[in-house]
Jmol script that loads the backbone (N, CA, C; Angstrom):
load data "model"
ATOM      1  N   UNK A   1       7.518  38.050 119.883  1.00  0.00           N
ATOM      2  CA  UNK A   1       8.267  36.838 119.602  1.00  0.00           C
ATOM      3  C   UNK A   1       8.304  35.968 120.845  1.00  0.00           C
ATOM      4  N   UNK A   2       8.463  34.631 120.700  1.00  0.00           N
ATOM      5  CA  UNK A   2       8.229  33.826 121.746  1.00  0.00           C
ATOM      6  C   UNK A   2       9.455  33.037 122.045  1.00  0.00           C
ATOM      7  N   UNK A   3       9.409  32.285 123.045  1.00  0.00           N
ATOM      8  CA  UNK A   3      11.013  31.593 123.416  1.00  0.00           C
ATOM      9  C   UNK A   3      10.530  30.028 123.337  1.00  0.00           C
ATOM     10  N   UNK A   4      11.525  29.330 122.276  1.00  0.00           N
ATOM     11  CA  UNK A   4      11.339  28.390 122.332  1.00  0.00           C
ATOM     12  C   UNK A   4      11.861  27.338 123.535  1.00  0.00           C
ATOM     13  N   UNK A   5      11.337  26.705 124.399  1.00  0.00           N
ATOM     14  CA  UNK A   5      12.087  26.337 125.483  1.00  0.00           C
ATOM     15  C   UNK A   5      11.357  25.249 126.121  1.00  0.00           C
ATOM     16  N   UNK A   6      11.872  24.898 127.482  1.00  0.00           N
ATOM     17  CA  UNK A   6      11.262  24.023 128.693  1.00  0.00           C
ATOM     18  C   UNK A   6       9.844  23.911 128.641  1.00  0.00           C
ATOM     19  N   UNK A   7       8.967  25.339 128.515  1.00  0.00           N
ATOM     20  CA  UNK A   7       7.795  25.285 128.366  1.00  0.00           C
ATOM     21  C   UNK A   7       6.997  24.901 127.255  1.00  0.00           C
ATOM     22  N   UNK A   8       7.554  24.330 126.283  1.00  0.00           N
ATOM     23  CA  UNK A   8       7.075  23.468 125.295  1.00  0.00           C
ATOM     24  C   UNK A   8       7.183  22.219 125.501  1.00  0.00           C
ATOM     25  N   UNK A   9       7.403  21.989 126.186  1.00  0.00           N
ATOM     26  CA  UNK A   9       7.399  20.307 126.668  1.00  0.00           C
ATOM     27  C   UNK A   9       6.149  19.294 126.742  1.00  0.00           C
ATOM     28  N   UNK A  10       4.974  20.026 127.254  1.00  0.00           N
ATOM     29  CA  UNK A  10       3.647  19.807 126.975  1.00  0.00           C
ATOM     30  C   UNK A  10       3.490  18.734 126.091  1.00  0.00           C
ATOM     31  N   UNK A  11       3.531  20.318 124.844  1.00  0.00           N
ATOM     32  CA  UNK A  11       3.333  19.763 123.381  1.00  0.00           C
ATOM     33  C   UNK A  11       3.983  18.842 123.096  1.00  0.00           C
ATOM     34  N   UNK A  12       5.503  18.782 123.041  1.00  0.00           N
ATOM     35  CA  UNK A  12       6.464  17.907 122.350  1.00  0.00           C
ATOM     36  C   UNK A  12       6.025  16.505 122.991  1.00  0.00           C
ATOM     37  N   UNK A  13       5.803  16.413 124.293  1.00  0.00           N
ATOM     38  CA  UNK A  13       5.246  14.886 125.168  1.00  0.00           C
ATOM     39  C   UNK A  13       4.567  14.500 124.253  1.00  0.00           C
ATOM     40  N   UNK A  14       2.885  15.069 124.067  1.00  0.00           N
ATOM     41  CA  UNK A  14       1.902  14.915 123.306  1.00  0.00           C
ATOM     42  C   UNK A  14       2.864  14.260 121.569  1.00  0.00           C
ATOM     43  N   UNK A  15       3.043  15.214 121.207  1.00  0.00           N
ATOM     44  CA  UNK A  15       3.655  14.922 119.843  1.00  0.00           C
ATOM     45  C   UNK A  15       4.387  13.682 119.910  1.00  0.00           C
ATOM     46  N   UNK A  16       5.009  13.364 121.072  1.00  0.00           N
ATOM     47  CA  UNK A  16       6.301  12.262 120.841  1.00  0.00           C
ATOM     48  C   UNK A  16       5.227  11.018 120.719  1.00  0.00           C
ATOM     49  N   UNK A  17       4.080  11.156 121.394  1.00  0.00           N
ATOM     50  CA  UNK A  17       3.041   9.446 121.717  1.00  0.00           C
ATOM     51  C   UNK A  17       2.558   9.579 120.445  1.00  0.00           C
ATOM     52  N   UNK A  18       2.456  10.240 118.879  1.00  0.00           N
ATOM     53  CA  UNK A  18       2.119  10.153 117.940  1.00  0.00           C
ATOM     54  C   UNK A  18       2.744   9.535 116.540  1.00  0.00           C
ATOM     55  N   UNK A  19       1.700   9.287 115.513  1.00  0.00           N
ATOM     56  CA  UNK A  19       2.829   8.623 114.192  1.00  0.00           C
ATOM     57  C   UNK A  19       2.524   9.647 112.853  1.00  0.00           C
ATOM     58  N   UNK A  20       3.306  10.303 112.534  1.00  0.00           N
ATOM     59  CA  UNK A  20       2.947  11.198 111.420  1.00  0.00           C
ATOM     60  C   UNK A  20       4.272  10.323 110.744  1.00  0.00           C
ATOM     61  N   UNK A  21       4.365  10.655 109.138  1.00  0.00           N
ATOM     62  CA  UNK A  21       5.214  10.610 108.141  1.00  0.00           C
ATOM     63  C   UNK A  21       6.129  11.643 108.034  1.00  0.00           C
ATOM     64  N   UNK A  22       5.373  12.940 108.405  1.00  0.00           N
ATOM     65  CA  UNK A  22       5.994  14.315 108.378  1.00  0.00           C
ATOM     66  C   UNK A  22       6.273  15.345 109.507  1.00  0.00           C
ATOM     67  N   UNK A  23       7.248  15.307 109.876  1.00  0.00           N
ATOM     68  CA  UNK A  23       7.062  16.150 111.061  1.00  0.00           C
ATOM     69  C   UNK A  23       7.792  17.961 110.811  1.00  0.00           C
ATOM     70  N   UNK A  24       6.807  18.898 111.505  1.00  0.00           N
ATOM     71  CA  UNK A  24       7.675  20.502 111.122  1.00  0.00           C
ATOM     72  C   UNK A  24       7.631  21.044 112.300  1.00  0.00           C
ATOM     73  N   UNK A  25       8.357  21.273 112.529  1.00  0.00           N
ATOM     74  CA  UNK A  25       8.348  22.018 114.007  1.00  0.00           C
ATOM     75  C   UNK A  25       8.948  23.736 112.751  1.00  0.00           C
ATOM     76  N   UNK A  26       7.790  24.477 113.235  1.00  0.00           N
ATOM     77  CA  UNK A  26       7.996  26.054 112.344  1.00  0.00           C
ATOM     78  C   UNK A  26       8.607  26.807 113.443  1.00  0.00           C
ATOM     79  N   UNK A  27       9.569  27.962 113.017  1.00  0.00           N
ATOM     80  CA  UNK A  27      10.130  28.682 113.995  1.00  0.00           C
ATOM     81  C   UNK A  27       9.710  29.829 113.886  1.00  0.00           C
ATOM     82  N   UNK A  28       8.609  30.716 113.168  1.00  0.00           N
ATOM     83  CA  UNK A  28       8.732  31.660 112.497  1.00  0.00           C
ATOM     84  C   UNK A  28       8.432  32.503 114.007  1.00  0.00           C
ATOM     85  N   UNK A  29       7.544  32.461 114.928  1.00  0.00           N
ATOM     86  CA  UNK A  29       7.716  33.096 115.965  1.00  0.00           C
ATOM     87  C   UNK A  29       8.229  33.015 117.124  1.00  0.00           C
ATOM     88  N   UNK A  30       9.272  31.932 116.940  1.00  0.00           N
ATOM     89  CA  UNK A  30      10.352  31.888 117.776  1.00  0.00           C
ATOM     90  C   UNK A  30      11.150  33.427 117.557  1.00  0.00           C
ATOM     91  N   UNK A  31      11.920  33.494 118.653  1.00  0.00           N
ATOM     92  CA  UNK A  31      12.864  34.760 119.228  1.00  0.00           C
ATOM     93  C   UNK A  31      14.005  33.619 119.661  1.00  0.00           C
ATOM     94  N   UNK A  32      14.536  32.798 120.451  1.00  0.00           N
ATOM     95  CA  UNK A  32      15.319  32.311 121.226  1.00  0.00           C
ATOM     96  C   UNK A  32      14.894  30.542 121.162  1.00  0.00           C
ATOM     97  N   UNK A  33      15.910  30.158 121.593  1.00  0.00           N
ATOM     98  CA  UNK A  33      15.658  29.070 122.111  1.00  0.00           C
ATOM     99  C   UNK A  33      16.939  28.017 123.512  1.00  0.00           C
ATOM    100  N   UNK A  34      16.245  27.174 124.120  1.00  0.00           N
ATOM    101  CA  UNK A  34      17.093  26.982 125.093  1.00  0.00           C
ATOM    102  C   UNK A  34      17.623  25.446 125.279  1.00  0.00           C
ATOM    103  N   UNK A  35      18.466  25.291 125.658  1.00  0.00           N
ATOM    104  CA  UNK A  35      18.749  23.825 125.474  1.00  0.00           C
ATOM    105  C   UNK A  35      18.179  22.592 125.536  1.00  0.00           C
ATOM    106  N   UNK A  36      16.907  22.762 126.611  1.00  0.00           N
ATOM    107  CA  UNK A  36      16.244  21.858 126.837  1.00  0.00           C
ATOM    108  C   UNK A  36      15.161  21.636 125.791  1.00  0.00           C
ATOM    109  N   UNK A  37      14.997  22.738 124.835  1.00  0.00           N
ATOM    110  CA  UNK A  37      14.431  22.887 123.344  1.00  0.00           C
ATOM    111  C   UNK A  37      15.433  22.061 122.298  1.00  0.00           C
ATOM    112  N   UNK A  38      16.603  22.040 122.399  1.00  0.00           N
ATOM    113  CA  UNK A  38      17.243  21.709 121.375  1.00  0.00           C
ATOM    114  C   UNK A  38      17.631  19.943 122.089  1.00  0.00           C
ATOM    115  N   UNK A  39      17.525  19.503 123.383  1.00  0.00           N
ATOM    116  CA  UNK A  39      17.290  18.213 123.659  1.00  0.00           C
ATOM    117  C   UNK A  39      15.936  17.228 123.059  1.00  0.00           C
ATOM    118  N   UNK A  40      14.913  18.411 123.411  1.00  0.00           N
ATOM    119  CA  UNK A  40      13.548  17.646 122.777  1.00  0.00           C
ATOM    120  C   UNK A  40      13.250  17.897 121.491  1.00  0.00           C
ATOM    121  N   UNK A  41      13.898  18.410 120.704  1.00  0.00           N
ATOM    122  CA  UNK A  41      14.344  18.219 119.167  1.00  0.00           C
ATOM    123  C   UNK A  41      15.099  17.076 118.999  1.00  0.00           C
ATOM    124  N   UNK A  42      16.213  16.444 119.249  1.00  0.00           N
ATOM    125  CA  UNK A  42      16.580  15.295 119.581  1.00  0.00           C
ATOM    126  C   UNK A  42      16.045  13.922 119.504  1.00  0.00           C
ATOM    127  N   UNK A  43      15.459  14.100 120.981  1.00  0.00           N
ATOM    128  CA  UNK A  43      14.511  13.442 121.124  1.00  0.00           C
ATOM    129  C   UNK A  43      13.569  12.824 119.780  1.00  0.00           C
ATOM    130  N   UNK A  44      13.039  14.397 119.227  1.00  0.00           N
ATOM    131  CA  UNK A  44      11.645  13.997 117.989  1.00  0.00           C
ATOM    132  C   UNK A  44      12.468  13.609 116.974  1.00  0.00           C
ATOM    133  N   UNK A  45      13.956  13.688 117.065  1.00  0.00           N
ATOM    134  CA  UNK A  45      14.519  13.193 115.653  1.00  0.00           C
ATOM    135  C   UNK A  45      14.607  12.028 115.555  1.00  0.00           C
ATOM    136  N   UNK A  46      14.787  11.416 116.536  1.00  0.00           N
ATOM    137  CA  UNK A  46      15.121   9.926 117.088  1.00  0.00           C
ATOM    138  C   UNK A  46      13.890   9.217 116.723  1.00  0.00           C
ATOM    139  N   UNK A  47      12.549   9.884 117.097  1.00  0.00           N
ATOM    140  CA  UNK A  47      11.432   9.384 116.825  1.00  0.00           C
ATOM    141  C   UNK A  47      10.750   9.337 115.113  1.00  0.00           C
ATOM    142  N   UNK A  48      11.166  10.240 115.285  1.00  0.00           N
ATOM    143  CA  UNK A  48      10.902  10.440 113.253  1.00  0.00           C
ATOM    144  C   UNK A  48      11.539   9.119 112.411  1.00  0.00           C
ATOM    145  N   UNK A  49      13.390   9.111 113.104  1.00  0.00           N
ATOM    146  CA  UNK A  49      13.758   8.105 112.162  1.00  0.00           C
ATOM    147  C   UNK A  49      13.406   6.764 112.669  1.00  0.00           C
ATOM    148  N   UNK A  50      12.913   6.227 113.977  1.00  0.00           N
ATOM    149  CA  UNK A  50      12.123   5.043 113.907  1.00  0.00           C
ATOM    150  C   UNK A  50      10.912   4.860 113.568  1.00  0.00           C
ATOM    151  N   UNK A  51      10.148   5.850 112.820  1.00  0.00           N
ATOM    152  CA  UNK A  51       8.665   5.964 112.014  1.00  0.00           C
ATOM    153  C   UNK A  51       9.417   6.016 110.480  1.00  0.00           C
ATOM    154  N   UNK A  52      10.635   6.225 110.400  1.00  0.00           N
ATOM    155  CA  UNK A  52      10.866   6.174 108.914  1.00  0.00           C
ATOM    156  C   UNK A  52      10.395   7.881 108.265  1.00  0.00           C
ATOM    157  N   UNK A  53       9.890   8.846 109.215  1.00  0.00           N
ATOM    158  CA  UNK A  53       9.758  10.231 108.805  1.00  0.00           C
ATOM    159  C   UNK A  53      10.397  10.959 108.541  1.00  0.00           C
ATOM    160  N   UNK A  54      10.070  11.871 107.842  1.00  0.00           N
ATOM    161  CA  UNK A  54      10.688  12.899 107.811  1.00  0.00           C
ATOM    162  C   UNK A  54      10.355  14.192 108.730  1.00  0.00           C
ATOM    163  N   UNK A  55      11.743  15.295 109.258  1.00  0.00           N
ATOM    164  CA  UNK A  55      11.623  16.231 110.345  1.00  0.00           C
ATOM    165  C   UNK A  55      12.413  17.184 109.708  1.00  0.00           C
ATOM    166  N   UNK A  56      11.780  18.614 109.680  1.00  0.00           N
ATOM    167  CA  UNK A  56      11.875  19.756 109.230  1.00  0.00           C
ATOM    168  C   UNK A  56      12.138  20.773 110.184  1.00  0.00           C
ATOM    169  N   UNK A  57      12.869  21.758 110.524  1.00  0.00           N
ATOM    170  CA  UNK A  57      12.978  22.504 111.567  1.00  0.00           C
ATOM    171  C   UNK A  57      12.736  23.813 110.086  1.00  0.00           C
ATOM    172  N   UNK A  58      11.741  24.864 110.649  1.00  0.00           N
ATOM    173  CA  UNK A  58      10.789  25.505 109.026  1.00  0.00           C
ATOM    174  C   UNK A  58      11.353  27.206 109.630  1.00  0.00           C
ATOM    175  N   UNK A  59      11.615  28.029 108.870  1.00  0.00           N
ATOM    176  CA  UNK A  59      12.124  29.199 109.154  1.00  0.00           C
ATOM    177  C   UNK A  59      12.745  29.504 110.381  1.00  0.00           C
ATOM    178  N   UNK A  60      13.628  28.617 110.645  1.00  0.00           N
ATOM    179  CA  UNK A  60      14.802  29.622 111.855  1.00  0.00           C
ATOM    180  C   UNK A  60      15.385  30.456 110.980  1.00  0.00           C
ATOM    181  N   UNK A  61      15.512  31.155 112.121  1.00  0.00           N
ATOM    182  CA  UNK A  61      16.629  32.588 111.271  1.00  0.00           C
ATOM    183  C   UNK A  61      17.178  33.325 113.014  1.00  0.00           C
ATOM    184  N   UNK A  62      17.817  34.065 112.544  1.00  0.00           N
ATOM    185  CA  UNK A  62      18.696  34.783 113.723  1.00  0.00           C
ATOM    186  C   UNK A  62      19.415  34.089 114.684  1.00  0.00           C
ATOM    187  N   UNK A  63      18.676  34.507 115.928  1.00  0.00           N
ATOM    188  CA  UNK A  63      19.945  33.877 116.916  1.00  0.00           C
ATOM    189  C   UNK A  63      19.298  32.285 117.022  1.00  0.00           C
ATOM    190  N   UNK A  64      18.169  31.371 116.226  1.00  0.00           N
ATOM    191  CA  UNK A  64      17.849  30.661 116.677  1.00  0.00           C
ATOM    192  C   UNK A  64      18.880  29.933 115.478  1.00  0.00           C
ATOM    193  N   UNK A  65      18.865  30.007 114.513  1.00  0.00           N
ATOM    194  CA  UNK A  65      19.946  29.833 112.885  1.00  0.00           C
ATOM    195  C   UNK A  65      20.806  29.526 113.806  1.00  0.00           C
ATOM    196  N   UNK A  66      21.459  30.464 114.159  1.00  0.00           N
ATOM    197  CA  UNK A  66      22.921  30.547 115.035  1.00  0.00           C
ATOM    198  C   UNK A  66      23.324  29.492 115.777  1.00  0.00           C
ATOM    199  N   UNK A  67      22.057  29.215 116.494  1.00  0.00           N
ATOM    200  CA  UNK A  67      22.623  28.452 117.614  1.00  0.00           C
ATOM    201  C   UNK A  67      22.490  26.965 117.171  1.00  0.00           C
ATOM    202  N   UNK A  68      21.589  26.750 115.914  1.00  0.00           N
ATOM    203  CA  UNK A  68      21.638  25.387 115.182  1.00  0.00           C
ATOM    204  C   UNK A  68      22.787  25.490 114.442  1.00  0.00           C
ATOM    205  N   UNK A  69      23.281  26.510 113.763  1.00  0.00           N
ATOM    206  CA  UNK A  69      24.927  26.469 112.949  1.00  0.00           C
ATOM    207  C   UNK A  69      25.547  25.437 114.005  1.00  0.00           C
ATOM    208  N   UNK A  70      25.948  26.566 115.609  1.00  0.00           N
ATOM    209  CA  UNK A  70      26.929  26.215 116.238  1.00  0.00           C
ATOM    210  C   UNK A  70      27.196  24.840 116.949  1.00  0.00           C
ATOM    211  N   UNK A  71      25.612  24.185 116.907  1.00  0.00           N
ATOM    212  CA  UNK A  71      25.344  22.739 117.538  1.00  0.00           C
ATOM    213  C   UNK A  71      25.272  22.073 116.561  1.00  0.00           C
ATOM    214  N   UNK A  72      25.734  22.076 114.999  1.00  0.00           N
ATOM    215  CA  UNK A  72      25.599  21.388 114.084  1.00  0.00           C
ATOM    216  C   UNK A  72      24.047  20.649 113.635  1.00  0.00           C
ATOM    217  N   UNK A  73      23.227  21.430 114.355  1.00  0.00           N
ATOM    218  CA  UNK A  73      22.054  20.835 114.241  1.00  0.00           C
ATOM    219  C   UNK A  73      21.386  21.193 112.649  1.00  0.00           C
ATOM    220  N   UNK A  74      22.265  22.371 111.431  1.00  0.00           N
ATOM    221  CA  UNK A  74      22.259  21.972 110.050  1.00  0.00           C
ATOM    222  C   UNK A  74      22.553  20.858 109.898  1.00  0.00           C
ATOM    223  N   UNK A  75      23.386  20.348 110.313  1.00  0.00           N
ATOM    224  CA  UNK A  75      23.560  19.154 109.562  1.00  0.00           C
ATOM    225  C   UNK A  75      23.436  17.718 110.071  1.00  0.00           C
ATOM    226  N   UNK A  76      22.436  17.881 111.133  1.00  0.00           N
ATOM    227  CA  UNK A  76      21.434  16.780 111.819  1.00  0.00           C
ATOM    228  C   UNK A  76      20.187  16.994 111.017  1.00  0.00           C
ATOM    229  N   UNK A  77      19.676  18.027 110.742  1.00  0.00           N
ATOM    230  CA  UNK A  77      17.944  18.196 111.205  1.00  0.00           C
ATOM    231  C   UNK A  77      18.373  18.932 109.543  1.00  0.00           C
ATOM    232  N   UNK A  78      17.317  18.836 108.909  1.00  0.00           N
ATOM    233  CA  UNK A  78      16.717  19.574 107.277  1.00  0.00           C
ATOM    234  C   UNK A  78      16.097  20.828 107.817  1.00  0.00           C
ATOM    235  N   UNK A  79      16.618  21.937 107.362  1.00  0.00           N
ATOM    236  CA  UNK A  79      16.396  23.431 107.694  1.00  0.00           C
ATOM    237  C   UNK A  79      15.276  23.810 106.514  1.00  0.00           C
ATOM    238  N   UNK A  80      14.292  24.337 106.798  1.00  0.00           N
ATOM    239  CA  UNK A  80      13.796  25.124 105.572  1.00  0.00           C
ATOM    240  C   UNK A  80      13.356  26.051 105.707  1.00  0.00           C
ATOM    241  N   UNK A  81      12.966  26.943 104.699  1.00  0.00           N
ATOM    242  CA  UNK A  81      12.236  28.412 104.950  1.00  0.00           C
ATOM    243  C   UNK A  81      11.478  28.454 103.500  1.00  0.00           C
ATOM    244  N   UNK A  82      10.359  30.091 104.054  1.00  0.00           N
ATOM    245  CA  UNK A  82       9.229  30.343 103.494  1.00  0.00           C
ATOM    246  C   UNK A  82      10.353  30.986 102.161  1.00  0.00           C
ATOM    247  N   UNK A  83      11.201  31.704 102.469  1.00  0.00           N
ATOM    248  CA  UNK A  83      12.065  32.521 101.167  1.00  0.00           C
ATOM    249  C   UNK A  83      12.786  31.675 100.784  1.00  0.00           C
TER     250      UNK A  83
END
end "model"
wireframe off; spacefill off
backbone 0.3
color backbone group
């Protein structure tokens, strides 16, 4: 399992200079995640709703679920899963 975090930043840069309709960030091999993960989620939400997109955060579960419960980020961001 992998940690979602700081070191995704790369990608998310890359992703932010782009225009999709749909955006999914999948969690399925996430383990963790760290704040500066849940800032640049933010960030792509901000960007989604000035493209008029839609943004999916796709199978969290465990402590990553958790920590979107506790930051209300259910009820910012559309949760989905494979079950």
């Amino acid at each position: 399992m992998g940690y979602f975090d700081h070191q995704v930043r790369p990608q998310f840069s890359e992703l932010l200079t782009t225009t999709h309709k749909h955006y999914v960030i999948d969690f399925a091999d996430a383990s963790a995640i760290d704040s500066a993960a849940l800032g640049m989620l933010l960030m792509l939400k901000e960007r989604a709703d000035d493209q008029h997109a839609s943004l999916s955060l796709h199978n969290a579960s465990g402590k990553i679920l958790r920590v979107f419960e506790i930051s209300n980020f259910d009820k910012i961001f559309q949760l989905t899963s494979d079950s």
